[in-house]
N, C-alpha and C positions, 0 to 999 in steps of 0.2 A: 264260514259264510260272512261278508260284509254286508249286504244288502235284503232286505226282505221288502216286498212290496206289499203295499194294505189293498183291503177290500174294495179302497176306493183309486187304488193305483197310484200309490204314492211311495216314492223310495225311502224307507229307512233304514240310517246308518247302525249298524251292529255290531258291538266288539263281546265277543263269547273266548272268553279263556279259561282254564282249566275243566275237570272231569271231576264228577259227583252230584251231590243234591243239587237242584240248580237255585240259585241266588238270582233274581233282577233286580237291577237297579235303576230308576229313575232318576232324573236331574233336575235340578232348580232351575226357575228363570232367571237370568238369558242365557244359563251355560250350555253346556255338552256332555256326554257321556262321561269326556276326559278329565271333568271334575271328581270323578269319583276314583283316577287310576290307584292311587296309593291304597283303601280299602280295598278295591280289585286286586291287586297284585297281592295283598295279606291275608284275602278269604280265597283266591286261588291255589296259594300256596298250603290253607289250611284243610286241601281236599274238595272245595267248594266248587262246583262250575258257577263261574261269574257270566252274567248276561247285563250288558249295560247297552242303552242304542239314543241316538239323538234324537231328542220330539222332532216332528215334524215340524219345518220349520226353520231349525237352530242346528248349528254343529255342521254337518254334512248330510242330513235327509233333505228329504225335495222341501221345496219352499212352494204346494199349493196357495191358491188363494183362499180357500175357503178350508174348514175342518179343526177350527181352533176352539171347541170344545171339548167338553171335559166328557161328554157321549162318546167324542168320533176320537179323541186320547186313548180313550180307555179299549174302543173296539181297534186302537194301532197295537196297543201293549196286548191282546188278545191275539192280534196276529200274528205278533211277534213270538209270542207264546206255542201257536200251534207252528211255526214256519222251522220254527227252532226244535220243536221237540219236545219243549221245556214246560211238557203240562201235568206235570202230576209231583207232589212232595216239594212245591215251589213254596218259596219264600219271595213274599213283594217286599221292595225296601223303596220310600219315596221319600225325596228330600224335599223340603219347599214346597214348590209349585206341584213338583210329584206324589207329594204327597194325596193332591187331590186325585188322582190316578187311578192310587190304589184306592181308596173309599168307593171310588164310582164302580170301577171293575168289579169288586166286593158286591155293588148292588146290581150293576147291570150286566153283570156276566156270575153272577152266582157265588162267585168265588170259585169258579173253577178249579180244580188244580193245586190250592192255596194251601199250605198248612200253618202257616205261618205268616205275620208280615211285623212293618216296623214304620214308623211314623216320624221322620228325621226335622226337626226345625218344619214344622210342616206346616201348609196353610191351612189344614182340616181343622175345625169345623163349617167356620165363619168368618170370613176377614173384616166384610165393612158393617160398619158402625150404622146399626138401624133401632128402633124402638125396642125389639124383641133381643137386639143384639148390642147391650150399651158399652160393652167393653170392645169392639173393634173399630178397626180405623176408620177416620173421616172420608167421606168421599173425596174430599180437597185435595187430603196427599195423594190419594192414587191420580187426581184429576193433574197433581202437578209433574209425578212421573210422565205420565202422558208429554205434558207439554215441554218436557225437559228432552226427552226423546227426540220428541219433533222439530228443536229447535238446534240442537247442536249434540247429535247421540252421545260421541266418544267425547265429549267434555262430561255431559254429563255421567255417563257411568265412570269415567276414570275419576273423577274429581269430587263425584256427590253420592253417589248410589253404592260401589264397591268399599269405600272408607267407609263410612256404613255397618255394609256388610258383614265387613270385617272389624270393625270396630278399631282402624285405623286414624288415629288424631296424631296432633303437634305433639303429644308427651304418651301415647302408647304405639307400640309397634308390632302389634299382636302378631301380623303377618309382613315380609319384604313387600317392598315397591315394586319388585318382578312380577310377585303376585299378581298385586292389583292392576298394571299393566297386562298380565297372562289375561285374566279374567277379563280385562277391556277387548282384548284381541279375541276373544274366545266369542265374545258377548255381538260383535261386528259384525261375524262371522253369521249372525239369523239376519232373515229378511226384516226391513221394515215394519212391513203386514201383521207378519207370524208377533215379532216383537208386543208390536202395540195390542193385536188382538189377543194373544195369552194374557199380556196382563188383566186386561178387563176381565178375562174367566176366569183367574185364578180370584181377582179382587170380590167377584158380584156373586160367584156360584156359593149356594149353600149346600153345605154337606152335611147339615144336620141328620136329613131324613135317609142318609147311607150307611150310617153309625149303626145301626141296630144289626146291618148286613156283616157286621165283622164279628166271624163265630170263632176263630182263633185265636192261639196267643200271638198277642201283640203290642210290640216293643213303643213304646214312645218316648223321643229324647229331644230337650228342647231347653237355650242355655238362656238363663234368668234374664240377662240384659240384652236382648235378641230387639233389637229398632227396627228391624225388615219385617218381622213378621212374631209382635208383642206375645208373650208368653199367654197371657189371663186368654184372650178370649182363642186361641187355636189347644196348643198342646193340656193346659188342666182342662178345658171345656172338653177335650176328646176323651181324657183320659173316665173323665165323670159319666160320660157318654156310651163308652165300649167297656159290654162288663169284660171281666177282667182283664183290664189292659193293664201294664206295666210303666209306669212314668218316671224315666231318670232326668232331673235337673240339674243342670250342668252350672254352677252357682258363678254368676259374673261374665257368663262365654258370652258371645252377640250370634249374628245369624249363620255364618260361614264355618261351622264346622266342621266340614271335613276338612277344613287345613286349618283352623285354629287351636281344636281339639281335636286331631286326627289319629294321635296314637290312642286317646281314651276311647274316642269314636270306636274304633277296629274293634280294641278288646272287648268292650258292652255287645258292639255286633254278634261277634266271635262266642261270649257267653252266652249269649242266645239261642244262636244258632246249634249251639251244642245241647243246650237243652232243649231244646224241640227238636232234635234230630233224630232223638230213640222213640219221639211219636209219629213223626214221618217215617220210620222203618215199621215201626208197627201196623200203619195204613197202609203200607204201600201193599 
């Protein structure tokens, strides 16, 4: 299957490889599925069906104009879920921005299906910096995302936002300059619209009151010096938040790792998933 169409008839892009429990996987903003291929090809190979697809929006799904909430996200990843099959003994895995995905899905779909999830560099609970929220981000940086976008995209993601990411400087080289070019080209590749209006949802949406909705185990991995998306107020505030959730610190990683720390990545997955997989055989 490449294509699955949502509720509201919008085409998403879908890559489903291998046979077994099924895995999805969500993607960070601005990328695509294909950020996640080296994990997919390592939990495919480990038995796993891997389900990865492009938010609408980004990658190769349609570019509506409208539906770039974390509501009508979460009711695409539910469709994806029944279009595919892939509804019982799942494990969510949300990176970033996907991370808010799974939280909502968790609240507004029940957790259908779930038995498992994981919480990668993720923007859960709360991004921006308000009275009740003193440790996230100003409004100003996301205000200056915006304007940087609008002003010259592919300078700015190649040159400000991916080095970043990646924790790319003059004297570290975490990851190749192919990367952060892949990543720019990957990132070009969404609308305008989609671009700009996901970041506002990822930045403004509180996930606080989705937190209680996470009744499984679940994984959370989020690396110390992460500038896209500051450790204190998303990955320990969730981990405080979902009883027993699981919180690995990745000591000195920044935001991008699935290719920073992509071999440690896998294996934490992989540990995981092997331990919650004799309680999914047991429910199922």
């Amino acid at each position: 299957m490449t294509y699955v169409k949502t509720r509201d008839g919008v085409d998403i892009y879908v890559k489903d490889w291998g046979s077994g429990r099924p895995v999805i996987l969500m993607h960070g903003w601005p990328l695509s599925a294909d950020s996640w291929d080296a994990q997919s090809l390592a939990l495919a190979d480990a038995g796993y069906r891997v389900i990865a697809y492009d938010r609408r929006g980004f990658g190769r799904s349609g570019q509506p104009w409208n539906g770039y909430n974390y509501d009508t996200l979460s009711d695409d990843l539910a469709d994806v879920m029944e279009a595919t099959g892939a509804t019982e003994n799942v494990t969510l895995v949300g990176f970033s921005m996907g991370g808010g995905e799974v939280a909502r899905y968790m609240s507004r779909h029940g957790g259908k299906g779930v038995v498992s999830a994981a919480l990668i560099a993720s923007v859960v609970p709360y991004m921006l910096q308000t009275s009740d929220n003193p440790d996230g981000t100003p409004q100003k940086v996301f205000d200056g995302i915006a304007d940087g976008i609008k002003e010259d995209r592919a300078r700015f993601f190649h040159h400000t936002f991916f080095p970043q990411f990646f924790d790319q400087g003059l004297l570290t080289q975490s990851v190749s300059d192919e990367v952060i070019t892949a990543a720019t080209a990957t990132a070009l590749q969404a609308g305008l619209k989609p671009t700009l209006a996901c970041a506002e949802a990822f930045a403004t949406t509180d996930f606080r009151p989705d937190l209680p909705h996470f009744k499984v185990p679940t994984l959370i991995i989020h690396g110390t010096s992460d500038k896209t998306v500051p450790i204190d107020a998303s990955a320990r505030a969730a981990n405080k938040a979902i009883p027993g959730s699981t919180l690995l610190e990745y000591d000195g990683s920044p935001h991008g790792l699935t290719e920073t720390d992509g071999e440690r990545l896998t294996s934490d997955l992989l540990s995981f998933l092997s331990t919650t997989s004799a309680k999914a055989a047991s429910w199922a």
